[in-house]
BAFI-3210 file (N, C-alpha, C; in Angstrom, 3 decimals, decimal comma, padded with zeros to 6 digits):
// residues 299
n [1|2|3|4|5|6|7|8|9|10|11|12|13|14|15|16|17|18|19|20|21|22|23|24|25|26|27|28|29|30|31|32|33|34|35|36|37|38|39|40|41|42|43|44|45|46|47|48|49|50|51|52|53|54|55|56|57|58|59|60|61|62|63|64|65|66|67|68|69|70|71|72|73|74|75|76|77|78|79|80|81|82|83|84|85|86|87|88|89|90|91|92|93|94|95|96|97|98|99|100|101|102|103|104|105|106|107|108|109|110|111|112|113|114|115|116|117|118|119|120|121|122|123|124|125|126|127|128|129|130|131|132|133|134|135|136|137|138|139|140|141|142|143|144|145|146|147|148|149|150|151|152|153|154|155|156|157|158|159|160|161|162|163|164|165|166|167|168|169|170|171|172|173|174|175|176|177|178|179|180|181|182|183|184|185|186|187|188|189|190|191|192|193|194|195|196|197|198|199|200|201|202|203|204|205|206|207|208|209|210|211|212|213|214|215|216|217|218|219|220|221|222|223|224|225|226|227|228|229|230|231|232|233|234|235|236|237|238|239|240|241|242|243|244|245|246|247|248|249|250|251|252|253|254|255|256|257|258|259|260|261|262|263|264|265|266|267|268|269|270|271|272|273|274|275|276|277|278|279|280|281|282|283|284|285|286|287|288|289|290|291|292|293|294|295|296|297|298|299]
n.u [-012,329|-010,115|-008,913|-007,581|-005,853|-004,145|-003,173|-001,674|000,116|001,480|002,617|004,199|006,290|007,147|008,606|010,312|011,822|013,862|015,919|015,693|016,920|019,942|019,417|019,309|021,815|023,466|022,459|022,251|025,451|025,217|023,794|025,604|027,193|026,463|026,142|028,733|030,292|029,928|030,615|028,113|024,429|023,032|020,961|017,841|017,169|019,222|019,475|016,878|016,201|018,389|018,659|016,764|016,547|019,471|018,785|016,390|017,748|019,384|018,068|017,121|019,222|019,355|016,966|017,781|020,013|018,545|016,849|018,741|020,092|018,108|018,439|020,105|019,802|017,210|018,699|020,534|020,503|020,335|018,887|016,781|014,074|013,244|011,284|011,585|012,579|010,515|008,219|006,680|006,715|006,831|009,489|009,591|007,989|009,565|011,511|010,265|009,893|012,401|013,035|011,468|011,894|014,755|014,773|013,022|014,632|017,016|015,705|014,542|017,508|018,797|017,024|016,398|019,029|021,943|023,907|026,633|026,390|024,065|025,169|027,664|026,201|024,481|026,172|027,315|025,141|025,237|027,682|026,976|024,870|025,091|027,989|028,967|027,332|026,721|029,013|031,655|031,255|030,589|033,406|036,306|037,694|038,043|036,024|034,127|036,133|036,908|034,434|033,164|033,854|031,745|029,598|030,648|030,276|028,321|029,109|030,720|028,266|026,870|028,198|029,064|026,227|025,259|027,862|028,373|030,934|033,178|035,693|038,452|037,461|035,230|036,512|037,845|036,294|035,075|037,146|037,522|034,682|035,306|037,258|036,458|034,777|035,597|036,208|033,928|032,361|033,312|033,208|030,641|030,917|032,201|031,041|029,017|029,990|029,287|027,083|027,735|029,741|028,112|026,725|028,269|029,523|032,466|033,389|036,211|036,549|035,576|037,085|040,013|040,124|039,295|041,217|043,168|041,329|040,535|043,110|043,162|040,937|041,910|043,993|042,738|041,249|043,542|044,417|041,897|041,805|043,819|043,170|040,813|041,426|042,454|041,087|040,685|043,457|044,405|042,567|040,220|038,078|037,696|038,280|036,021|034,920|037,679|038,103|036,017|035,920|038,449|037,345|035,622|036,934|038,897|036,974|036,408|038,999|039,178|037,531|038,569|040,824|040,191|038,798|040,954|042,321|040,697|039,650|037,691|035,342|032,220|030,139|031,046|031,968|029,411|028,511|030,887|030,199|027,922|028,729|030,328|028,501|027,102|029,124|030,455|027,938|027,776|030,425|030,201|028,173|029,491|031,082|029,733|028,314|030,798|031,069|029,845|029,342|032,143|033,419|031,619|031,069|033,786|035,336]
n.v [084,401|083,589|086,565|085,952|083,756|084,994|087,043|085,034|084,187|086,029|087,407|085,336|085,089|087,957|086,956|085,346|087,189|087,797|085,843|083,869|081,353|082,413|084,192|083,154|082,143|083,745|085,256|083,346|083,343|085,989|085,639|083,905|085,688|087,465|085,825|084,171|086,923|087,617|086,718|085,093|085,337|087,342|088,548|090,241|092,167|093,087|090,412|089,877|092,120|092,756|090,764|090,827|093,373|093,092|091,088|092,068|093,747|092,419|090,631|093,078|093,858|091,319|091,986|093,782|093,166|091,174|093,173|094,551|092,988|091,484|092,281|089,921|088,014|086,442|085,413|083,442|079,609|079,129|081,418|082,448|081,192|082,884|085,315|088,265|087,890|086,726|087,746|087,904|089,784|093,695|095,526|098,119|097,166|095,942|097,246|099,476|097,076|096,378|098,976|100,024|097,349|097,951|100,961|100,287|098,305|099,700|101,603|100,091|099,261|101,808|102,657|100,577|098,858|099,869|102,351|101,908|099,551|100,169|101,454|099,904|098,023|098,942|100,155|097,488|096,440|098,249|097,768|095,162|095,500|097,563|097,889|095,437|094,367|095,812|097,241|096,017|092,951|093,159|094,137|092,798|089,382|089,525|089,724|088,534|088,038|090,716|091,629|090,164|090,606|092,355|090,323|089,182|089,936|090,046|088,456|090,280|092,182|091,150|090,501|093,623|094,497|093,472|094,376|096,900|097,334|096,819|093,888|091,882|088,815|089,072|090,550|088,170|086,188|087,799|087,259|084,390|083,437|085,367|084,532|081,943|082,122|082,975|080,087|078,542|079,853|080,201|077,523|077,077|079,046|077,616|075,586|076,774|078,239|078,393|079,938|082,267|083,358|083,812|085,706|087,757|088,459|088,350|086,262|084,144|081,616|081,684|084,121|082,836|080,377|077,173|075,352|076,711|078,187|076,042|075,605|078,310|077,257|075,383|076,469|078,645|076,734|075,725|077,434|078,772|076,603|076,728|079,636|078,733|077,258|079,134|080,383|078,788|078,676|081,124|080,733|081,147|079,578|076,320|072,908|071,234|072,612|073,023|069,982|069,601|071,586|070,404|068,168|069,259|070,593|068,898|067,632|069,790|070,041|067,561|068,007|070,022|069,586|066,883|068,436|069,664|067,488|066,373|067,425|066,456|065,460|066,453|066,693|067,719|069,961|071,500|069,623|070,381|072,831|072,908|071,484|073,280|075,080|074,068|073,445|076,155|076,718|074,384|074,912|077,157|076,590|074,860|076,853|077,938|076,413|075,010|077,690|077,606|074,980|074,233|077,224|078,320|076,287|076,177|073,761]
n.w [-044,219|-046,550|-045,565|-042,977|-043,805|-045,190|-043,571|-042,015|-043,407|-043,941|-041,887|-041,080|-043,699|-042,820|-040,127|-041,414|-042,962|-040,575|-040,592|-038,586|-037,464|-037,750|-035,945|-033,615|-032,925|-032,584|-030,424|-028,415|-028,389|-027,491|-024,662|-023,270|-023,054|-020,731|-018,891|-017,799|-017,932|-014,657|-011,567|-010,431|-010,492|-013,931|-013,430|-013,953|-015,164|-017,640|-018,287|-019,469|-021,017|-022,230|-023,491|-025,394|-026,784|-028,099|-029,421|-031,333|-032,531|-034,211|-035,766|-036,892|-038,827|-039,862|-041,922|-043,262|-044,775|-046,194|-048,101|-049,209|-050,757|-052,505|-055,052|-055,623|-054,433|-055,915|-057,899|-057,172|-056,188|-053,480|-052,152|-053,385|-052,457|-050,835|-049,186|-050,545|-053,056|-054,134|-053,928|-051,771|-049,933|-050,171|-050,848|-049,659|-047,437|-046,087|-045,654|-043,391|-041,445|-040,860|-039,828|-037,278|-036,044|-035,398|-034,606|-031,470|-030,662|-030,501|-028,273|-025,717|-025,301|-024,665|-022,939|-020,711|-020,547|-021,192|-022,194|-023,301|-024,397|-026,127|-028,198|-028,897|-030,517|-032,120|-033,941|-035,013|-036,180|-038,148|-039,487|-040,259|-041,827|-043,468|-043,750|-044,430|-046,075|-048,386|-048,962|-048,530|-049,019|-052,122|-052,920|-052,449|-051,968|-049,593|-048,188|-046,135|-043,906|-042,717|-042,199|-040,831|-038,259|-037,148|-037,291|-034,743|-032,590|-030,682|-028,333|-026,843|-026,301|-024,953|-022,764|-021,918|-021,450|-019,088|-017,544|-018,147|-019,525|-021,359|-021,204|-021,136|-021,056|-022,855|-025,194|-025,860|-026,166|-028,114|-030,356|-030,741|-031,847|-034,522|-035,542|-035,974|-038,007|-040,798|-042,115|-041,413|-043,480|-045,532|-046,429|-046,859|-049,035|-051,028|-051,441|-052,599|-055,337|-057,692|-057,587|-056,387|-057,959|-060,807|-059,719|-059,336|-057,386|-055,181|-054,016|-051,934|-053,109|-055,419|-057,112|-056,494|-056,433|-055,748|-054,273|-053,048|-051,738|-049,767|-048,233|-047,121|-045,382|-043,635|-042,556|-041,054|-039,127|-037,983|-036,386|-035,261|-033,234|-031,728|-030,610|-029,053|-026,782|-025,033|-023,349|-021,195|-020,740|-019,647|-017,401|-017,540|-018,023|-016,972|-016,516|-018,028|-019,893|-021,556|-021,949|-023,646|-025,679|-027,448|-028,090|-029,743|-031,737|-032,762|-034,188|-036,144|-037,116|-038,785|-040,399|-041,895|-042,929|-044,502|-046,475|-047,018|-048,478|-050,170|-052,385|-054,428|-053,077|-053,165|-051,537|-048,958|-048,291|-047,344|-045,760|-043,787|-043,427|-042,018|-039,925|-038,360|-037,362|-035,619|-033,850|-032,955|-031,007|-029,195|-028,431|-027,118|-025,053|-023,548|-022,243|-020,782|-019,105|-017,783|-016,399|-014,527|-012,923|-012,384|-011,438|-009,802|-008,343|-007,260|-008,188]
ca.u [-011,445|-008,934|-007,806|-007,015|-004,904|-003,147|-002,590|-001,061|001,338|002,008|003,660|005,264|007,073|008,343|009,457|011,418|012,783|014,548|016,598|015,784|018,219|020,903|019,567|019,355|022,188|023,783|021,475|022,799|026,701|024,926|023,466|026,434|028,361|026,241|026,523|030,148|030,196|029,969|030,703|026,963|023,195|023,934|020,097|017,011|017,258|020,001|018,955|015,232|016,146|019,688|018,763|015,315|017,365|020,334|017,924|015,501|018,463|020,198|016,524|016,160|020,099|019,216|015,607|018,416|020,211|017,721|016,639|019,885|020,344|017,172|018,536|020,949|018,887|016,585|019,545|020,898|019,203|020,050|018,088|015,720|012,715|013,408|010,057|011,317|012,807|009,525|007,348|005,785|006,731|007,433|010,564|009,225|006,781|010,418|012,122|009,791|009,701|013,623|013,133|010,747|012,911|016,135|013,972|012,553|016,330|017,791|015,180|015,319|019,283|019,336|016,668|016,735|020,168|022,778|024,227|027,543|025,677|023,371|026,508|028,192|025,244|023,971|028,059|027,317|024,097|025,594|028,743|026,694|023,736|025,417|029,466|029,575|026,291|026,810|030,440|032,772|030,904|031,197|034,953|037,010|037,354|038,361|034,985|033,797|037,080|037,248|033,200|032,897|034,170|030,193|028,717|031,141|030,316|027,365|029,149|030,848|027,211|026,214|028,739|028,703|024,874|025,693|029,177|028,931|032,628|034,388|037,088|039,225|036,893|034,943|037,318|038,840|035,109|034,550|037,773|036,710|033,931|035,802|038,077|035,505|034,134|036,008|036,344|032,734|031,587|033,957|033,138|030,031|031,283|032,858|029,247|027,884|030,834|028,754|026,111|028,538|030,465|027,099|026,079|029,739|030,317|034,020|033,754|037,475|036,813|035,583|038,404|041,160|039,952|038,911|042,686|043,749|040,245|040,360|044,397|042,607|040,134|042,627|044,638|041,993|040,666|043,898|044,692|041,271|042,103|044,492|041,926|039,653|041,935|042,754|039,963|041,405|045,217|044,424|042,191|038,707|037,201|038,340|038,319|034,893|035,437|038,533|038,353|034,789|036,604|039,432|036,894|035,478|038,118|039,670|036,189|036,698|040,561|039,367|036,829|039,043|042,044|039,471|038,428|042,077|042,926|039,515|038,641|036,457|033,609|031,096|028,929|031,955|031,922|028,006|028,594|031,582|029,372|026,563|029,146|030,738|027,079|026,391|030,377|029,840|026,608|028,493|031,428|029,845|027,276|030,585|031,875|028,689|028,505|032,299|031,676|029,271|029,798|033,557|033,869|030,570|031,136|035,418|036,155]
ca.v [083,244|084,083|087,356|085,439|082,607|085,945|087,770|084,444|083,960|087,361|087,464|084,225|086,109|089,365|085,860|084,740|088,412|088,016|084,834|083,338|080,636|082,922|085,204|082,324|081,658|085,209|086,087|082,263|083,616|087,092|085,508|083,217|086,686|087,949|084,566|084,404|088,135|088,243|085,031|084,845|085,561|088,428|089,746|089,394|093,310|092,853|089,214|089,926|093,113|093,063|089,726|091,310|094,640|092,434|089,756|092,707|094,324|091,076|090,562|094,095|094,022|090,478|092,170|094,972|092,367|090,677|094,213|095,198|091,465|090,982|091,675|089,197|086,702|086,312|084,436|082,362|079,004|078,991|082,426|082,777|080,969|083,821|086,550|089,518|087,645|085,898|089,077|088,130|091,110|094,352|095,843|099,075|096,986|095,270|098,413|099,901|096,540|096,452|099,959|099,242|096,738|099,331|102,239|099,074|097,519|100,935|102,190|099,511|099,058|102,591|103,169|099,842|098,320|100,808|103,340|101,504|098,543|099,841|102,077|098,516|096,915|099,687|099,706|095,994|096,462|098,912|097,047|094,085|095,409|098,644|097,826|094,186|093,614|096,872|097,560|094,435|091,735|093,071|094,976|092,125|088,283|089,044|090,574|087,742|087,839|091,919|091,737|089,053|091,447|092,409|088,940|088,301|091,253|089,554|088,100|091,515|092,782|090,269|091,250|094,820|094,501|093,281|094,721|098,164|097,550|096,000|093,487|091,106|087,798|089,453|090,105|086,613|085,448|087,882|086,153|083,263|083,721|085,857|083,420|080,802|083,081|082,574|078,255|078,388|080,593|079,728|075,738|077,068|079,499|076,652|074,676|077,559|078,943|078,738|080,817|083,891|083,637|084,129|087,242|088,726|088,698|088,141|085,068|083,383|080,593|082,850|084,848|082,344|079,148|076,161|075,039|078,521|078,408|075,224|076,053|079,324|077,156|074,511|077,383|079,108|076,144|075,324|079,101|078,268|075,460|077,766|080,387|078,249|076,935|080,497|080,817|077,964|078,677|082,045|080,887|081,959|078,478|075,403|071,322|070,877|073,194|072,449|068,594|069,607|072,243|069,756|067,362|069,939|070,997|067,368|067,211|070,633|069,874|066,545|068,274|071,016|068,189|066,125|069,602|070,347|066,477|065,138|068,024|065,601|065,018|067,108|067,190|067,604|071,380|071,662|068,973|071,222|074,075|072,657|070,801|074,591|076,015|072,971|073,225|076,989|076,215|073,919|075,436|078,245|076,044|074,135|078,081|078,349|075,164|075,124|078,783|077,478|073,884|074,724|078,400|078,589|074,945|076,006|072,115]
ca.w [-044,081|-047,017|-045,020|-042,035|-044,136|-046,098|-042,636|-040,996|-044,212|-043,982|-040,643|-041,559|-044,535|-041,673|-039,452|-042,068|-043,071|-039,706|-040,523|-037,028|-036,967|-037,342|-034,484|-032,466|-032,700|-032,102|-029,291|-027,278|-027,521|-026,408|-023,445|-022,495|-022,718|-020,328|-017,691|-018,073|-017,224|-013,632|-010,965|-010,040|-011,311|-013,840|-013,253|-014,650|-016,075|-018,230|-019,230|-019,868|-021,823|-022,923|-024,939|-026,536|-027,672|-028,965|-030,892|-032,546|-033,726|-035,230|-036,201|-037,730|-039,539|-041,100|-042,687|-044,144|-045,271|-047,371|-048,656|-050,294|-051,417|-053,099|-056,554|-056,091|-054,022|-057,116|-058,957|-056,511|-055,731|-052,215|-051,829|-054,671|-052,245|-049,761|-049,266|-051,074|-053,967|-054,382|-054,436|-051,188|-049,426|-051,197|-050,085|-048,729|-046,390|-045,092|-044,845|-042,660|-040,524|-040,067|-039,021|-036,984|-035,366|-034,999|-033,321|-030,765|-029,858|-029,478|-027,271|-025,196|-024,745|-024,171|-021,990|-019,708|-020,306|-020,822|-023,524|-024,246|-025,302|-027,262|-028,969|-029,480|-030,860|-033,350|-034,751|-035,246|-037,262|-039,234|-039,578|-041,049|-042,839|-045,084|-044,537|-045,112|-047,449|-049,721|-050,151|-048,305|-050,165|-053,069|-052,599|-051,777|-051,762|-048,061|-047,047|-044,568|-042,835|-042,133|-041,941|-039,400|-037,050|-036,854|-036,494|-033,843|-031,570|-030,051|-027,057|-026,292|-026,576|-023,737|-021,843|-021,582|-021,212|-017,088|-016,814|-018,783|-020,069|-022,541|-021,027|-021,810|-021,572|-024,074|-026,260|-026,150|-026,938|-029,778|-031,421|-031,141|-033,103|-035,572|-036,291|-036,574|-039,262|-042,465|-042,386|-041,843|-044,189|-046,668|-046,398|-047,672|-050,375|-051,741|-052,548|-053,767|-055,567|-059,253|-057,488|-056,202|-059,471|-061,386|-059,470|-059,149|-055,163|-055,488|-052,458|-052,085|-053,788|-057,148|-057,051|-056,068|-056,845|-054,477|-053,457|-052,305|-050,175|-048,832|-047,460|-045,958|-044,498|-043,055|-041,887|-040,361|-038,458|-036,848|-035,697|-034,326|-032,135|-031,029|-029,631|-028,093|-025,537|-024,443|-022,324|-020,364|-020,616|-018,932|-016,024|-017,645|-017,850|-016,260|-017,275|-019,019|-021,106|-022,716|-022,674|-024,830|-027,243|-027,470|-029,312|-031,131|-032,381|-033,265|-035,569|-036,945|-037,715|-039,217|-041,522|-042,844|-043,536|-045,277|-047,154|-048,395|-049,092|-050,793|-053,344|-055,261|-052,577|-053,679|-049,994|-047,803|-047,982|-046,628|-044,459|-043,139|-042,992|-041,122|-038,979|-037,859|-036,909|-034,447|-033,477|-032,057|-030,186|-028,377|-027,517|-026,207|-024,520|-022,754|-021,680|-019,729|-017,862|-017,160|-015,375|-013,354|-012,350|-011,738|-010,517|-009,030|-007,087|-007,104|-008,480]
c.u [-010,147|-008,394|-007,226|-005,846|-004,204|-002,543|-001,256|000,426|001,889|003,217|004,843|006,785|008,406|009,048|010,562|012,327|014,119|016,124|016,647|016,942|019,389|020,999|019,511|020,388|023,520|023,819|021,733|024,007|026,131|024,837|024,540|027,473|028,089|026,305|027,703|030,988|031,073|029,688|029,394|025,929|023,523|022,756|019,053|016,971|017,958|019,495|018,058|015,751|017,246|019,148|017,665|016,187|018,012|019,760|017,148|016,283|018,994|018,689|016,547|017,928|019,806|017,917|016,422|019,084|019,622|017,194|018,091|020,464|019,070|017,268|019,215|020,050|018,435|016,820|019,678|020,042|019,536|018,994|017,213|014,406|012,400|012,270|010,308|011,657|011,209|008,369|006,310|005,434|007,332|009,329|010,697|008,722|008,366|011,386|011,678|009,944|011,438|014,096|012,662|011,884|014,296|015,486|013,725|013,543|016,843|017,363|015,215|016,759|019,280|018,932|016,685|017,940|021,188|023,349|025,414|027,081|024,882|024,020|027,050|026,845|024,723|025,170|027,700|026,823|024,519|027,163|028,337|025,407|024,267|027,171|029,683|028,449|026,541|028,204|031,461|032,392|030,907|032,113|036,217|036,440|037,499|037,224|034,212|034,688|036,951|035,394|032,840|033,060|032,783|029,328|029,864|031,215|029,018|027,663|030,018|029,557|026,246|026,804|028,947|027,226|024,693|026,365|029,216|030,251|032,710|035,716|037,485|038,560|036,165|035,311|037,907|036,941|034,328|035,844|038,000|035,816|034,070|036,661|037,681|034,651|034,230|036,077|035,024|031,793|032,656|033,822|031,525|029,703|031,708|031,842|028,828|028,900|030,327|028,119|027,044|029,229|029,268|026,377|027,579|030,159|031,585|034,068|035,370|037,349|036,700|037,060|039,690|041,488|039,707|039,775|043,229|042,573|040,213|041,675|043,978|041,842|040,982|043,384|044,184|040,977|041,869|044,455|043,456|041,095|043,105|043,939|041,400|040,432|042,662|042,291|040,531|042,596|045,598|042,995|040,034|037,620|038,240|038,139|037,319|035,127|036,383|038,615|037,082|035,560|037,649|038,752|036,017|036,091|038,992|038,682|036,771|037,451|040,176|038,513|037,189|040,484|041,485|039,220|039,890|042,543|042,131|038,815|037,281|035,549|033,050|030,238|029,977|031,889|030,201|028,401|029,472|031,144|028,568|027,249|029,444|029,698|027,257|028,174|030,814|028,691|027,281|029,632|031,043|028,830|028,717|031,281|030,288|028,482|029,532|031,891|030,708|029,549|031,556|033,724|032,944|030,570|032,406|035,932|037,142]
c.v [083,468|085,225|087,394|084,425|083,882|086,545|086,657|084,356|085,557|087,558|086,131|084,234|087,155|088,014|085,875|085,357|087,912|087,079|084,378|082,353|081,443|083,945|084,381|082,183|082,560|085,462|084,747|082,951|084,881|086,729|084,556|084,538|087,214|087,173|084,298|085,707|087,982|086,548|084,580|085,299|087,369|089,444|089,736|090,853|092,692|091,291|089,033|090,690|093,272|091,878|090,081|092,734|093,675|091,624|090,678|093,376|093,636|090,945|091,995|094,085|092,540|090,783|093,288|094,179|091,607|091,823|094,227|093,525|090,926|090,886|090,344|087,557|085,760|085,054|083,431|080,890|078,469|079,973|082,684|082,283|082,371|085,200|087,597|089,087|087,065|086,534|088,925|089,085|092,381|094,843|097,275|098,888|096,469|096,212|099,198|098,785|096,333|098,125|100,249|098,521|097,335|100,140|101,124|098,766|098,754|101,940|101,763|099,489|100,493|103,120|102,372|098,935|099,449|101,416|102,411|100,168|098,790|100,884|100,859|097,762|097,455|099,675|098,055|095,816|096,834|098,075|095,753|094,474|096,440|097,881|096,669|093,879|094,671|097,214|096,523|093,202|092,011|093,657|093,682|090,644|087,786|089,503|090,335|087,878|089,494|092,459|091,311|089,575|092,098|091,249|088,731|089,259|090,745|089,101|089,468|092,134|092,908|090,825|092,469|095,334|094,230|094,110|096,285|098,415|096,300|095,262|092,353|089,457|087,919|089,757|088,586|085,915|085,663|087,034|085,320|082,786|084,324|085,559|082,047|080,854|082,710|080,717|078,129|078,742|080,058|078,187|075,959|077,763|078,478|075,619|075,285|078,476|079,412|080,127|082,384|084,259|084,615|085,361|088,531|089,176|087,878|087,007|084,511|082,285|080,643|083,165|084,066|080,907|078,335|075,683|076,019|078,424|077,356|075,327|077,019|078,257|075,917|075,603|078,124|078,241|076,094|076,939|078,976|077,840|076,303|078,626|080,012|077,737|077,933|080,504|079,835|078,100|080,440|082,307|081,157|080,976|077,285|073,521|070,760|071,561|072,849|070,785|068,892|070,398|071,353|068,290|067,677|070,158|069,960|066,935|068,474|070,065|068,438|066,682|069,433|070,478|067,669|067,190|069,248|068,978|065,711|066,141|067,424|065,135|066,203|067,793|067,866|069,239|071,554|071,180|069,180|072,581|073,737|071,958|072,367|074,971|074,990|073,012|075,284|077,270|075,693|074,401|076,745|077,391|075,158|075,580|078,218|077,260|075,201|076,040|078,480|076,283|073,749|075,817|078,499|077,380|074,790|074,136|072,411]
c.w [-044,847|-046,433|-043,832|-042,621|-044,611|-045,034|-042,070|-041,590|-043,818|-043,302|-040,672|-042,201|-043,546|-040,921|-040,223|-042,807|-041,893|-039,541|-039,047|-036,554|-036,894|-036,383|-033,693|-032,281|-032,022|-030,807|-027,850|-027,377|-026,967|-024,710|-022,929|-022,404|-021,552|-018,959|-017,550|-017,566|-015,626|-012,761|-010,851|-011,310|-012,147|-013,704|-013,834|-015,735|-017,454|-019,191|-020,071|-021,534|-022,858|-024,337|-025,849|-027,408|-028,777|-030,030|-031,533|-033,277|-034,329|-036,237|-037,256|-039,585|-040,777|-042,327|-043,768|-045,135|-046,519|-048,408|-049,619|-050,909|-052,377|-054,188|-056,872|-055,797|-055,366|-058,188|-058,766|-055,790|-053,969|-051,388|-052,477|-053,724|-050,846|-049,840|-050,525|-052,675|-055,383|-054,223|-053,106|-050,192|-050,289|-050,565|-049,024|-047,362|-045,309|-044,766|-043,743|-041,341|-040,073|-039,674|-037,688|-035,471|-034,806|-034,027|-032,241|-029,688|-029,046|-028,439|-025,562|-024,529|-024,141|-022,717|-020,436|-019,916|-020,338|-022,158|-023,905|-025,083|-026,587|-028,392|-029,881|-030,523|-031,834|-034,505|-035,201|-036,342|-038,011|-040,047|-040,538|-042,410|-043,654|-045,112|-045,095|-046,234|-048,061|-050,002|-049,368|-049,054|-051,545|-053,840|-052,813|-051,587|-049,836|-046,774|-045,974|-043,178|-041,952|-041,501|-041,064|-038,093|-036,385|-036,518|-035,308|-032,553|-030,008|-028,508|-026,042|-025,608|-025,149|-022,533|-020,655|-020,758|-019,387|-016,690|-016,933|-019,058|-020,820|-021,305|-021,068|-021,961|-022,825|-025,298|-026,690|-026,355|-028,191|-031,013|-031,634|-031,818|-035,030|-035,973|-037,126|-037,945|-040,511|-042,236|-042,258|-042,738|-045,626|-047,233|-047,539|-049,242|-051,509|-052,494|-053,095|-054,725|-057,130|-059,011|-057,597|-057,560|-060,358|-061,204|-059,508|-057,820|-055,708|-053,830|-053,137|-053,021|-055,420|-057,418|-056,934|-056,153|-055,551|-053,609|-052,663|-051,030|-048,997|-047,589|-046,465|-045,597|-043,485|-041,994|-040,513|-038,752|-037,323|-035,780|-034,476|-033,153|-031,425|-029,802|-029,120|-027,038|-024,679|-023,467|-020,727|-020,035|-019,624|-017,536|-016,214|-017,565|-017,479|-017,623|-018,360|-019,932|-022,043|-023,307|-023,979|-025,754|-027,973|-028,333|-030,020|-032,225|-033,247|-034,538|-036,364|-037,805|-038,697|-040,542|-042,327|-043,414|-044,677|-046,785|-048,478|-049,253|-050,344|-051,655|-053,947|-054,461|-051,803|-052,362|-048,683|-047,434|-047,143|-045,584|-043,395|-042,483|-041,548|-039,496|-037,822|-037,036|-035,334|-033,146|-032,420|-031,070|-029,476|-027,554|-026,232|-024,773|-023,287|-021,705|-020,827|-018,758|-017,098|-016,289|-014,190|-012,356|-012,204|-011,319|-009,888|-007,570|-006,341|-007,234|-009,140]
res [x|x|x|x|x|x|x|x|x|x|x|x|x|x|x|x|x|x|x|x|x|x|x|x|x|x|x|x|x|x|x|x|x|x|x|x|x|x|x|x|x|x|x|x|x|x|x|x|x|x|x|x|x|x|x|x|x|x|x|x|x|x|x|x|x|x|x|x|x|x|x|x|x|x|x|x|x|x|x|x|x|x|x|x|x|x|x|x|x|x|x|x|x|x|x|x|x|x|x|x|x|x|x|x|x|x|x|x|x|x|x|x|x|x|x|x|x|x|x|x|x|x|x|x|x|x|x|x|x|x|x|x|x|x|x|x|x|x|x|x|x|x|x|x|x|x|x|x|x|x|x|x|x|x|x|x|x|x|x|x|x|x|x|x|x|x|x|x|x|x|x|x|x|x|x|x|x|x|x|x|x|x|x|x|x|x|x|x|x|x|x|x|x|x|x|x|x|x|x|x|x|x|x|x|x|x|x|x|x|x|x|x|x|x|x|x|x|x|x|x|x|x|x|x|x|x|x|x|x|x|x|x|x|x|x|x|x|x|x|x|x|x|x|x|x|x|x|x|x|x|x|x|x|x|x|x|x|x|x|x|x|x|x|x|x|x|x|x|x|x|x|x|x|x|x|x|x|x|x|x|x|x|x|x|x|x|x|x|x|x|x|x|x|x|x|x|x|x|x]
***
């Protein structure tokens, strides 16, 4: 009986190596890269497979992730209840399983989706689990912004995975994401700014103080609003779409105003964070409806 309750935690633990919410949330702009793609169905190949490659390697880069973060984890009390910090996995057992997970993705992508994908998608991993967690985070207060360029590859990823090319919707959907990057991530540097201080990650708001970050994050939002109506201003999505980014975007802009004007409340940065997460979900979720119920119906 106890080595059935120790096995179930066990696997619980490798789950929660993977940070699932943030592959979920990855692995949806993947698959709207990949519906967006091409006017019609983009296949069940590509869909089935492209999105299991793409999610075990987001899956295997966030288990690297927690590996080379575990000293720091430890400190911090947003990460300290996190498996490896908390001795319930060793770190050998999670190196092997985000290897594991790498060999898996790239066998996959290469063998039933296609080589430039799973080219793009290994550059990604590596891009997030050694360049931005071992020497951009702690190089530079600017290491989300030049790092992000790896979380925001995902809808390229999708893309390619149907099309086998790189082109220009895809780009205009990875910078969208990689713009969205720093104001979200920084909304939450800014709550935890004791923590990063305390370990020595040089986050913007360490380094530069909270006024300097909140300006980048005001800045960054409306550059934002900018990008997202691209997609529309060059033909790529139609009316739903933009009237929906258009009151995304009106919350964003109203929670990175609030940011630079209302230093003194305390929750506003989380509640900026958490607003961002739910504020990409959507938009992307509006770029997939739009391509169907308008180019698919021509309204």
């Amino acid at each position: 009986m106890n080595t059935t309750v120790e096995t179930h935690m066990n696997w619980q633990d490798y789950y929660e190596l993977t940070k699932p919410r943030v592959v979920m949330l990855i692995v949806f702009t993947a698959i709207v890269g990949m519906f967006v793609s091409v006017p019609g169905w983009p296949g069940i190949t590509p869909l089935v497979f492209g999105t299991l490659g793409i999610g075990l390697a987001a899956s295997s880069a966030a288990v690297f992730n927690h590996i080379l973060d575990a000293r720091i984890d430890i400190q911090m009390m947003r990460t300290r209840g996190r498996p490896l910090p908390q001795g319930k996995l060793t770190e050998r057992s999670a190196l092997i399983f985000a290897t594991i997970l790498c060999i898996i993705s790239m066998l996959i992508l290469v063998l039933i989706v296609n080589t430039l994908t799973a080219i793009l998608t290994f550059i990604s991993l590596i891009g997030y689990a050694v360049v931005y967690t071992v020497w951009l985070k702690r190089a530079t207060p600017q290491n989300i912004v030049i790092g992000g360029a790896a979380g925001a590859a995902p809808p390229i990823l999708g893309w390619t995975s149907v099309t086998n090319e790189i082109e220009a919707g895809a780009l205009l959907m990875f910078l969208i994401v990689f713009v969205w990057t720093p104001p979200h991530f920084w909304a939450l540097a800014i709550a935890r700014k004791e923590e990063y201080a305390k370990v020595d990650i040089p986050m913007l708001p360490v380094t530069h103080g909270e006024a300097y970050t909140r300006l980048n994050i005001l800045l960054y939002t409306i550059l934002l609003v900018l990008v997202t109506i691209l997609p529309y201003l060059i033909g790529m999505s139609g009316i739903i779409y933009l009237l929906t980014v258009l009151v995304l975007d009106a919350y964003f802009l109203y929670y990175a105003i609030r940011m630079f004007r209302d230093p003194d409340d305390v929750e506003l940065p989380m509640k900026t964070f958490r607003f961002s997460i739910s504020y990409l979900g959507f938009l992307f979720a509006a770029l997939l409806i739009d391509h169907y119920l308008l180019f698919q119906l021509n309204i």
